[in-house]
C-alpha positions as CSV (number, residue, x, y, z in Angstrom):
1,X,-53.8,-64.6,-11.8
2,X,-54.5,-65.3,-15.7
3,X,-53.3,-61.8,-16.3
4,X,-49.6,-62.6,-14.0
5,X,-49.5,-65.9,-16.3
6,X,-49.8,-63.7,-19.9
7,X,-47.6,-61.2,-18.3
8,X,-44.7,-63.3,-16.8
9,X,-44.9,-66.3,-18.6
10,X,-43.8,-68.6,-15.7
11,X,-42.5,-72.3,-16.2
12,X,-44.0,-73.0,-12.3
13,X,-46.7,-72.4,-10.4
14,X,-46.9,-72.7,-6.2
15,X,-50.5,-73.1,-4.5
16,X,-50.4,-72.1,-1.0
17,X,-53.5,-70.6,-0.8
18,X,-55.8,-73.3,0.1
19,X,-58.1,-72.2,-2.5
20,X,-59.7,-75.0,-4.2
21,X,-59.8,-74.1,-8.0
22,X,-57.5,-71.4,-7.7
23,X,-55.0,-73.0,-10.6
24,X,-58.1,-72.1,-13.0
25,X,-58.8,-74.2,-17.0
26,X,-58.3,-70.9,-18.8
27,X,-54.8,-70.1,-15.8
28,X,-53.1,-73.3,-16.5
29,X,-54.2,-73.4,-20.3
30,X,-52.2,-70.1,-21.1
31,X,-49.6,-71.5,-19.1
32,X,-49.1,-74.2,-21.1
33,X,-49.3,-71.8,-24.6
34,X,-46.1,-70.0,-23.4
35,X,-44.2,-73.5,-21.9
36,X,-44.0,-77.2,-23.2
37,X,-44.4,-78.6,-19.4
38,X,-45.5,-76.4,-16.9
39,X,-44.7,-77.8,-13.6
40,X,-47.2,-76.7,-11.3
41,X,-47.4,-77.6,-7.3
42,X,-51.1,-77.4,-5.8
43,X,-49.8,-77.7,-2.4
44,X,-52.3,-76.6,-0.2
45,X,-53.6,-79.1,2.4
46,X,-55.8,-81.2,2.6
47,X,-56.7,-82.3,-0.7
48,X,-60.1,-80.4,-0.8
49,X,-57.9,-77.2,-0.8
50,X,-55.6,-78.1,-3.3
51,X,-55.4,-75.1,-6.3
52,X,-55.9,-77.9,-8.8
53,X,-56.0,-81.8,-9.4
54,X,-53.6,-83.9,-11.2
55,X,-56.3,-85.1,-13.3
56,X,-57.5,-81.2,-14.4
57,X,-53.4,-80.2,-15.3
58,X,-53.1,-83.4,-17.4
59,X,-56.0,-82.6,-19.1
60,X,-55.5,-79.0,-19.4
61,X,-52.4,-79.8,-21.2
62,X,-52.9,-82.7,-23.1
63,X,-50.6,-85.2,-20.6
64,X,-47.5,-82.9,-20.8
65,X,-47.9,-80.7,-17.1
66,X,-45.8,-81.7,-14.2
67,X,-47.9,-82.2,-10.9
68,X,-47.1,-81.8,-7.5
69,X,-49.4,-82.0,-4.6
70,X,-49.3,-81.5,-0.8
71,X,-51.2,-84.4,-0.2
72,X,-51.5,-87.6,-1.9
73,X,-53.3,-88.2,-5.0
74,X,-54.2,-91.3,-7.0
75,X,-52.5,-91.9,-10.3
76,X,-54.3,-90.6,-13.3
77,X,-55.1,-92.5,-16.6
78,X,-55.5,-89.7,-19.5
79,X,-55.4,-91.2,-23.1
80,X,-54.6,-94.7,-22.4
81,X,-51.4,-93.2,-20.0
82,X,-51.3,-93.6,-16.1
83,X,-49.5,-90.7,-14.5
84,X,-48.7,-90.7,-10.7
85,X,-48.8,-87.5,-9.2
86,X,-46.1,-87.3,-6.6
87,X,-46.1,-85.5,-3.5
88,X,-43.6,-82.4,-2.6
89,X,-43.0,-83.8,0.8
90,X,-40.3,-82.7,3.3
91,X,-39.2,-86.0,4.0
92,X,-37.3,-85.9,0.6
93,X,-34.9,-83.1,2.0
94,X,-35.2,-82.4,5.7
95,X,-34.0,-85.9,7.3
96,X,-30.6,-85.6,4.5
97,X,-30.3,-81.9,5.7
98,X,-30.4,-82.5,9.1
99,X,-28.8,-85.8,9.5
100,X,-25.4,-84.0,7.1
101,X,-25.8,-81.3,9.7
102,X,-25.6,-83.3,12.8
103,X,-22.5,-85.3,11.1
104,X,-20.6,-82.6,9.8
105,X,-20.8,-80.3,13.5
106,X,-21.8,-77.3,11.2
107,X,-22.3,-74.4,13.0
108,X,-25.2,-73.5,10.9
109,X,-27.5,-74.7,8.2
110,X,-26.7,-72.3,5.4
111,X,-29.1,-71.5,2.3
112,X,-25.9,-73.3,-0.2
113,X,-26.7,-76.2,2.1
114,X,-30.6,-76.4,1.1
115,X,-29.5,-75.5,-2.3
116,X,-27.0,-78.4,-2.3
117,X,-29.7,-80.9,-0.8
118,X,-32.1,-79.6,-3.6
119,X,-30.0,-80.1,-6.9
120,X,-28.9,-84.0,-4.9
121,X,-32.6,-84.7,-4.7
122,X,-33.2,-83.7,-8.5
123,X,-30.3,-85.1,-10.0
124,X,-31.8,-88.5,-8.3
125,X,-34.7,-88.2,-10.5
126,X,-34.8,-90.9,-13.1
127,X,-36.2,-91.3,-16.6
128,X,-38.9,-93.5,-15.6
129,X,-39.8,-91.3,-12.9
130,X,-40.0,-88.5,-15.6
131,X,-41.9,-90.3,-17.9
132,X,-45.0,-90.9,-15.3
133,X,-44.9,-87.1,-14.5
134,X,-43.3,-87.7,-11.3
135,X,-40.7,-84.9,-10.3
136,X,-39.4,-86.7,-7.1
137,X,-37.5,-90.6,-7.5
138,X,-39.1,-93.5,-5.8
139,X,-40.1,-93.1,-1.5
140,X,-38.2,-96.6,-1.7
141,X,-35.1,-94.7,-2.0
142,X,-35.7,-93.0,0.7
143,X,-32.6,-94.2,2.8
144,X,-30.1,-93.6,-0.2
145,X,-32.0,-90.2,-0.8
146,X,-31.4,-89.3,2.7
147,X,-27.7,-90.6,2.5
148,X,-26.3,-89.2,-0.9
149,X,-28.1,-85.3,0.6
150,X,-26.3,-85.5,3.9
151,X,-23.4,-86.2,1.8
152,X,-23.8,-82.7,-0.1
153,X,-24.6,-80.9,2.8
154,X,-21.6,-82.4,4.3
155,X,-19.5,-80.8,1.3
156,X,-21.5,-78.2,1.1
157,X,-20.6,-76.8,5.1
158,X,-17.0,-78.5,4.1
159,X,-16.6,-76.0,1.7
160,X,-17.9,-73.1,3.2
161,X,-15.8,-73.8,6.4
162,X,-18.8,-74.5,8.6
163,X,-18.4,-77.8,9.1
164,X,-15.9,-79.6,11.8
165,X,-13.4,-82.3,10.8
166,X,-12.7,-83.6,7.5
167,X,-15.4,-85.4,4.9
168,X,-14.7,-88.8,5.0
169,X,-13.3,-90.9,1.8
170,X,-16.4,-92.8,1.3
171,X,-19.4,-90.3,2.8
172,X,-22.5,-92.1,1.5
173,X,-20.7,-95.3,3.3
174,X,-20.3,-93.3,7.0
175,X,-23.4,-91.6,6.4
176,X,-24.9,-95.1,5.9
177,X,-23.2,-96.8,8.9
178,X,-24.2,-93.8,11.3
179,X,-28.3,-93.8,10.1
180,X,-30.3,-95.1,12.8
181,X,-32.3,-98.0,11.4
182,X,-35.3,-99.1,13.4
183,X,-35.2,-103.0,14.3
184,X,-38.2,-104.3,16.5
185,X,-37.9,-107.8,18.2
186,X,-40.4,-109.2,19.6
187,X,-40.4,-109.9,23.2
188,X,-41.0,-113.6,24.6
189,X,-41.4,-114.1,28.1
190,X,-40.1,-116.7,29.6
């Protein structure tokens, strides 16, 4: 792997190989000699497996790698800094994808659909998010997440001509009013 990192020079690397330690020091360290913030995704579950921890590619870099994991990870404190490594989690794409889908009556899901749902999901990402090393916004945005990605795969199929009927005037508003949203009561008998 060190010798694909001097010879490529990538900007990201994917663990998938359930390989604790894969995402060597000397791997990550070289990296970081050929890009200002490697980004890299130790996504192998569970966290015993994972390539990597958050706290190794912050050190490894001196605070300036991007972390990802497949399963959760504590925040990190590295020179007086707290970082929260975020998880890469489907929930951030598949319920927007899905739910667009369904609304829209396309006929298929289309790789410009996942593309669309992708750069919606990124462009969501704020500064603050950024700053903490966090490459996906807030789990408390989930619902708006979910909305404003069915809205660009809505488009998306729109566009393409997969897609049934016309895109509303306000999408993120339908979207919004078609979402189901879970309300318990509790049950008194009488």
């Amino acid at each position: 792997m060190l010798e694909v990192v001097k010879q490529v020079k990538p900007t990201v690397l994917l663990g998938l190989s359930m390989q604790s330690g894969a995402f060597t020091e000397e791997v990550v360290k070289t990296m970081h000699s050929q890009v200002e913030r490697p980004i890299i995704f130790a996504l192998s579950n569970p966290t015993s497996k994972a390539e990597c921890t958050p706290e190794q590619v912050y050190r490894w870099t001196d605070g300036s790698g991007i972390y990802a994991s497949g399963s959760p990870f504590a925040p990190v404190v590295y020179k007086g800094k707290t970082f929260k490594p975020c998880q890469g989690n489907n929930m951030y794409i598949f319920p927007g994808v899905g739910l667009g889908a369904i609304l829209s009556g396309a006929q298929t899901v289309t790789d410009s659909m996942f593309f669309a749902a992708a750069k919606t999901l990124a462009a969501m990402v704020g500064e603050e998010e950024l700053e903490v090393g966090s490459l996906y916004p807030s789990l408390k945005q989930i619902r708006d997440i979910s909305a404003a990605i069915a809205a660009a795969v809505w488009e998306t199929g729109w566009s393409e001509g997969n897609a049934k009927g016309q895109v509303p005037d306000n999408p993120i508003q339908y979207i919004k009013d078609k979402m189901y949203f879970p309300d318990y009561l509790t049950y008194k008998s009488a």
